[in-house]
C-alpha positions in Angstrom: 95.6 87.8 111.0 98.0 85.1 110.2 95.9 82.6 112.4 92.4 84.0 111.1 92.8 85.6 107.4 89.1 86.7 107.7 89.0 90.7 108.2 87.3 93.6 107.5 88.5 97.1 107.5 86.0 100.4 107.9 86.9 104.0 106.7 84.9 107.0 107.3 84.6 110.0 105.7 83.2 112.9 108.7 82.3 116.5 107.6 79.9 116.8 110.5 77.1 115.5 112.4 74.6 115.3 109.5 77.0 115.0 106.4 78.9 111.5 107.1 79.6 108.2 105.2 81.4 104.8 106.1 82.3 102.0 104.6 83.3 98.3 105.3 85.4 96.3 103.3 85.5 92.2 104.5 88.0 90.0 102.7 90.8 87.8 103.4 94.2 89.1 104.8 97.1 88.2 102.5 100.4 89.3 103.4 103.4 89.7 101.1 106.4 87.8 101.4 108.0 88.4 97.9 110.9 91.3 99.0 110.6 93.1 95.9 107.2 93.3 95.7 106.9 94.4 99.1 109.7 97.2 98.7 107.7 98.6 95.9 105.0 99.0 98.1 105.9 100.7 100.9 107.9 102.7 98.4 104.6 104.0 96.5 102.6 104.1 99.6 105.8 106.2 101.4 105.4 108.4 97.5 101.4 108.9 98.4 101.2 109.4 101.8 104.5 111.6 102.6 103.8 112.0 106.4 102.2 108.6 107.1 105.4 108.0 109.1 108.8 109.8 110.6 111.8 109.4 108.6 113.3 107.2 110.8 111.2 104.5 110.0 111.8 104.3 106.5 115.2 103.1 107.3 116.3 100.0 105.0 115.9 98.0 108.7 113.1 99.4 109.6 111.2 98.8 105.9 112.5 95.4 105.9 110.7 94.4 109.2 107.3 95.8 107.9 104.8 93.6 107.4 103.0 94.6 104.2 99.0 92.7 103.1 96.5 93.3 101.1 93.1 92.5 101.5 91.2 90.6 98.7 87.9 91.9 99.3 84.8 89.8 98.7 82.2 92.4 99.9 81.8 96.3 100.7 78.4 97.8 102.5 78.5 101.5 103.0 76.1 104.2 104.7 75.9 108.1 104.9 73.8 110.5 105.5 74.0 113.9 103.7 72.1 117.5 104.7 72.0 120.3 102.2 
């Protein structure tokens, strides 16, 4: 993503066969390089999403080799469909 910044990201939402959605998100990768920024970061993500990830890896070594982004979006398209 370094060499080609351009990228999109899709997330789905699946109840079942006929009550679905998606979305697509395309941006522009930027990653971030500023240590404490990216500390408080994974911190808050770590705070959200408890078991994203073993223990081990949130190991001041481990953190510090992470390579955190964000996307700055420039577009979303979504679909769904949705039975009663």
């Amino acid at each position: 993503m370094r060499a080609n910044p351009r990228v999109c990201l899709q997330a789905d939402e699946i109840k079942d066969a006929y009550n679905w959605r998606s979305v697509i998100t395309f941006g522009w990768f930027e990653e971030i390089n500023d240590s404490a920024q990216h500390d408080h970061l994974l911190n808050e993500m770590f705070k959200r999403l408890p078991h994203l990830t073993p223990v081990e890896s949130k190991s001041q070594e481990i953190m510090a080799q992470t390579i955190v982004f964000r996307i700055r979006i420039d577009r979303i398209t979504g679909i769904g469909e949705r039975w009663q």
